[in-house]
N, C-alpha and C positions, 0 to 999 in steps of 0.2 A: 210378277216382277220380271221386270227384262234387265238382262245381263249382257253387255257390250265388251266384246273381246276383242285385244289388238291383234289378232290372229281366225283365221277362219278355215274348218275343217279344207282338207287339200291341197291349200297352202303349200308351195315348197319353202322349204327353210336350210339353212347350217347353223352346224353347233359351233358355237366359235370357238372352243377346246380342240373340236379337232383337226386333227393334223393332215389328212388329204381332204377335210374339207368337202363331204359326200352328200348330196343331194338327199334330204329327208321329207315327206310329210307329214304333216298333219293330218293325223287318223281318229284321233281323239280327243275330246276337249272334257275335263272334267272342272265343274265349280268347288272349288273350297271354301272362298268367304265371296262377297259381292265386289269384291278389290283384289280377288288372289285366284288366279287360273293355272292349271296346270295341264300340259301337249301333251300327248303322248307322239314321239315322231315316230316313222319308221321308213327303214332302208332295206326293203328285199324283205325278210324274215325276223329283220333285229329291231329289235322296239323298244324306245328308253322314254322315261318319264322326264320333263325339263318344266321350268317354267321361262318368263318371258323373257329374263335377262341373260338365257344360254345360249341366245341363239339370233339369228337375224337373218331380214331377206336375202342381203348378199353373204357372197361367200368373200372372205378372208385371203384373197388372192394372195398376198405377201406369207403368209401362213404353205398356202396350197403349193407356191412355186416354190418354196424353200425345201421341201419336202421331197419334192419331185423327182 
C-alpha cells in the first residue's frame, strides 16, 4: 500500500497558534488511518505532535509582527 502525505519528512513548517511563529521540521511522519497522518515537528530540542490543519508552509507574518 502507498500512502501519500501532504507533507514530507524535512519539510520546514509553522504552527499557526504560534505566536513568534518559529521555524519547525518535519522529523516524523506517523500513519494512523490511510486518510489521517500525524508530524512530529521539531525546534532545537522541542518536539510536538500536530496534524495537518496546525500548521502551514508559511508563517503567519501578521501573527509574528504583532508580537514582536
Amino acid at each position: 500500500m502507498i500512502i501519500t502525505t501532504t507533507y514530507d519528512l524535512g519539510d520546514i513548517v509553522f504552527v499557526k497558534t504560534d505566536e513568534e511563529q518559529k521555524e519547525r521540521m518535519i522529523t516524523e511522519i506517523s500513519i494512523k488511518s490511510p486518510n489521517f497522518a500525524l508530524y512530529l515537528l521539531s525546534y532545537g530540542v522541542n518536539n510536538s505532535w500536530h496534524n495537518e490543519l496546525e500548521f502551514d508552509r508559511e508563517p503567519n507574518l501578521e501573527k509574528k509582527f504583532r508580537n514582536a
